[in-house]
C-alpha positions as CSV (number, residue, x, y, z in Angstrom):
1,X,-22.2,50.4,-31.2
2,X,-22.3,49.6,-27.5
3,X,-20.5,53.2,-26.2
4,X,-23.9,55.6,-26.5
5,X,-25.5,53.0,-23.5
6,X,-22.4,52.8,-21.6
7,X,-22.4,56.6,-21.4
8,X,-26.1,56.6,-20.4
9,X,-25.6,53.8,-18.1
10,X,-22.7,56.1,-16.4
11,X,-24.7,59.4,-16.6
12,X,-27.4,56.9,-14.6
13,X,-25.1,56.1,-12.3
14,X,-23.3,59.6,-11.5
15,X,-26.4,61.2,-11.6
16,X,-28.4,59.1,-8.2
17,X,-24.7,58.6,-6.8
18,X,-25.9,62.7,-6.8
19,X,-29.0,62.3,-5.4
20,X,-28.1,60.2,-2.9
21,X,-25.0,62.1,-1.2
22,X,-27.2,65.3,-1.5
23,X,-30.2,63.0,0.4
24,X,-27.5,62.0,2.9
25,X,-26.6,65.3,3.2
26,X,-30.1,66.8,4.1
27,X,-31.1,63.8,5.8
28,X,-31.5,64.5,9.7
29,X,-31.2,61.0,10.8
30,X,-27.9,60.3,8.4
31,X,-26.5,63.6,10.0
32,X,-26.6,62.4,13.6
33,X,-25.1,59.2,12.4
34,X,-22.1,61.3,11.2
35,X,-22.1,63.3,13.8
36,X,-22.0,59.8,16.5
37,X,-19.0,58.5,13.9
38,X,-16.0,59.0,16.4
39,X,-13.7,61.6,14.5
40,X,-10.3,59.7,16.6
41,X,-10.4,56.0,17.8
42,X,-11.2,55.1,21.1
43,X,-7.9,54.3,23.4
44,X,-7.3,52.3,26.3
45,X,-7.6,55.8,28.6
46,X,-10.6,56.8,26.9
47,X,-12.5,53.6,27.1
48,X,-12.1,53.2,31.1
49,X,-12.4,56.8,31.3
50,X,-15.8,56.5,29.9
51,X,-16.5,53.6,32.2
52,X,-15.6,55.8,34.5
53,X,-17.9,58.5,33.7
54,X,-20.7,56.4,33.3
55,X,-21.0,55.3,36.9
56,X,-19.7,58.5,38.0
57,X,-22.9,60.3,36.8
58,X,-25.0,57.4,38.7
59,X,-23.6,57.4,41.9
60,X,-23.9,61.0,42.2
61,X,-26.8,61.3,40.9
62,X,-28.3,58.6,43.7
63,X,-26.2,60.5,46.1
64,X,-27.8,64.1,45.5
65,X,-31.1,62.1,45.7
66,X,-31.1,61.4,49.1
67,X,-32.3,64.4,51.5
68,X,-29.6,65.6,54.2
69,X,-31.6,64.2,56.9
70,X,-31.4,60.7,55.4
71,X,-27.5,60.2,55.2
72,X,-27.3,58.7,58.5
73,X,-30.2,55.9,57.2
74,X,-29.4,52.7,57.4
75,X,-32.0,49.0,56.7
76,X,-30.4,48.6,60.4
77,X,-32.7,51.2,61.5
78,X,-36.5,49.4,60.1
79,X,-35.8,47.0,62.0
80,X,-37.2,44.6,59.2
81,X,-38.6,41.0,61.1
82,X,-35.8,38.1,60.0
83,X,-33.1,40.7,58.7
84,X,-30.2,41.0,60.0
85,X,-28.5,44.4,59.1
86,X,-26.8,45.2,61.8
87,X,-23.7,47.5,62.0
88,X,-24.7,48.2,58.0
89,X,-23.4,51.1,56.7
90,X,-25.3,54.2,56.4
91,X,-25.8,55.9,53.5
92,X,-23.1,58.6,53.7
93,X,-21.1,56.1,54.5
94,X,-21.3,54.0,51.6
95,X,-20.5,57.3,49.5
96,X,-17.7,58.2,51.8
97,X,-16.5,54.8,51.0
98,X,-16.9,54.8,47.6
99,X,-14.5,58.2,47.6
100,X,-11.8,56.9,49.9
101,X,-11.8,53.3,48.2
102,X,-12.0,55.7,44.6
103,X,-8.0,57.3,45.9
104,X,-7.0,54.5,47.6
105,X,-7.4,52.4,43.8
106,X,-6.5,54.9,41.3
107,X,-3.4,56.7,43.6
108,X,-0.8,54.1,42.6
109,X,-1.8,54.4,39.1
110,X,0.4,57.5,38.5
111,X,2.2,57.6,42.4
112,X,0.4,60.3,43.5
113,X,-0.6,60.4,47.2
114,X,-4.5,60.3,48.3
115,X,-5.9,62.6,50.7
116,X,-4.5,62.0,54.4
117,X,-8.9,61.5,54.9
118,X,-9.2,57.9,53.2
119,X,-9.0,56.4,56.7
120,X,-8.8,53.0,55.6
121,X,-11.5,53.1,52.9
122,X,-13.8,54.5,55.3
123,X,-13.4,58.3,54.8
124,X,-13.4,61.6,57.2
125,X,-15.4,60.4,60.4
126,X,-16.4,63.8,61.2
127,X,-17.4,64.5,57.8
128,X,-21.4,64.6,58.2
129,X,-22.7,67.3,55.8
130,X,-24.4,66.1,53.0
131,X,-22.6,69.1,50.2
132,X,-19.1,67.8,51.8
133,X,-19.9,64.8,51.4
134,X,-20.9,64.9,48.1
135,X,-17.6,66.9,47.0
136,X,-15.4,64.4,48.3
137,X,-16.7,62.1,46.2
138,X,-16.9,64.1,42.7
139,X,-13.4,65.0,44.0
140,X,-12.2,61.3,44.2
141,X,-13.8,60.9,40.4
142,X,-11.9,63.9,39.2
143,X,-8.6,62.1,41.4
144,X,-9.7,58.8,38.6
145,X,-10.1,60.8,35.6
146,X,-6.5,62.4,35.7
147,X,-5.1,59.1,36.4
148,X,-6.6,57.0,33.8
149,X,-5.6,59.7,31.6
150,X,-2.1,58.4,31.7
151,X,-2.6,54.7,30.8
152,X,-0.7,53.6,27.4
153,X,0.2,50.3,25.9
154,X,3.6,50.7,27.8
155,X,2.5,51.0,31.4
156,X,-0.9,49.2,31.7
157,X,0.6,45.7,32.8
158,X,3.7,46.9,34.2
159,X,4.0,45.6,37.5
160,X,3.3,47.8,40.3
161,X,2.3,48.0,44.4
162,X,-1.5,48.7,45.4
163,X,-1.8,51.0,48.4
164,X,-2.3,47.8,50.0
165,X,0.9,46.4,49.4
166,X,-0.3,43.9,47.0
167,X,1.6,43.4,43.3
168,X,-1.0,44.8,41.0
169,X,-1.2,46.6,37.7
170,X,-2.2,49.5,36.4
171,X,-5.4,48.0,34.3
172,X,-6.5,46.0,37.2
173,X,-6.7,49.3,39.3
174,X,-8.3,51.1,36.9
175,X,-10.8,48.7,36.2
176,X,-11.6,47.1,39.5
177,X,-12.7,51.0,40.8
178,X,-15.7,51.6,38.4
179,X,-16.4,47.8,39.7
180,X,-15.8,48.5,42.9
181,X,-18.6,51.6,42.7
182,X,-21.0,49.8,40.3
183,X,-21.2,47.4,43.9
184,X,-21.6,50.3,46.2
185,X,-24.2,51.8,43.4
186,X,-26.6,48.8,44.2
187,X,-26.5,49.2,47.5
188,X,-27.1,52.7,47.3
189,X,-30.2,52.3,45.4
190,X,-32.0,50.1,48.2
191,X,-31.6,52.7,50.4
192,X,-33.1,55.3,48.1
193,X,-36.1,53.3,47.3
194,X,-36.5,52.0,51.0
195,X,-36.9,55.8,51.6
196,X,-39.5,55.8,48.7
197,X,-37.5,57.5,46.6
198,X,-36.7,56.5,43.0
199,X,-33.4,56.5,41.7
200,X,-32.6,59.1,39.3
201,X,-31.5,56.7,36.3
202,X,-34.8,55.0,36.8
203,X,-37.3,57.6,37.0
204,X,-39.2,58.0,33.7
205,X,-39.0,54.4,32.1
């Protein structure tokens, strides 16, 4: 009779389906994979808002890298042989740009006003100290986070104004900002290393 096998073949079978889930179970490597495994699935909000967050940590990062009494540097002032930089920005204010442009982008997501400060994309002027400077622009990432927050399937390509006056939507605001910064981020990093300093997402590889 064929049963006996077909119960030892099933005993077989129950028996490593045992030791495997217990293996997986003690199993270091299998637990971080779990433990990575999204418990809710990833959203239109949550995906830019991660975008978000990624060059966020970067450009603060570079920012805090610079010493105070480099924020006024600019390639302008190396006066490199064949370049031509002047009227360049300096490097506080390519991060006070990147905080104003940050409001400017993201305010017409939800309606709500910037600061009176964005001066055109260009910032405070009389804004000079590097730990203001520095919290205006986590500030303006905060400002992106809460408006990002709101974008659903209903809103994202319904047509709105940019604080420019242009027609726009939602997405393209909240997409064109992390662009926007990823630019700026570049930019940043030439003046770090031209001040022989090594940006902090660099350092160690």
């Amino acid at each position: 009779m064929k049963y006996p096998s077909l119960l030892l073949t099933a005993a077989l079978s129950l028996a490593a389906a045992s030791v495997y889930a217990q293996a997986t179970k003690s199993s270091p490597a299998a637990g971080a994979a779990a433990a990575a495994t999204p418990s809710t699935p990833p959203t239109i909000a949550s995906s830019i808002d991660r975008e978000i967050t990624i060059v966020e940590k970067e450009i603060v990062e570079a920012a805090e890298a610079m010493p105070e009494n480099k924020f006024d540097f600019s390639p302008e002032k190396l006066n490199v042989s064949g370049a031509d930089y002047k009227g360049v920005r300096t490097f506080a204010d390519q991060v006070k740009h990147v905080a104003a442009s940050n409001y400017l982008l993201w305010s017409p997501i939800t309606g709500e006003k910037p600061p009176d400060n964005v001066n055109d994309g260009k910032g405070p002027d009389n804004m000079k100290a590097k730990a203001d400077i520095i919290k205006y622009l986590k500030d303006s990432f905060a400002f992106g986070h809460k408006a990002v927050a709101t974008l659903n399937d209903s809103n994202l390509v319904q047509p709105i104004t940019s604080s420019s006056g242009r027609p726009t939507t939602r997405l393209f605001l909240a997409t064109f900002a992390p662009a926007h910064c990823f630019d700026h981020y570049g930019q940043m990093v030439e003046y770090l290393r031209m001040n022989g300093i090594v940006p902090p997402a660099s350092r160690g590889r």
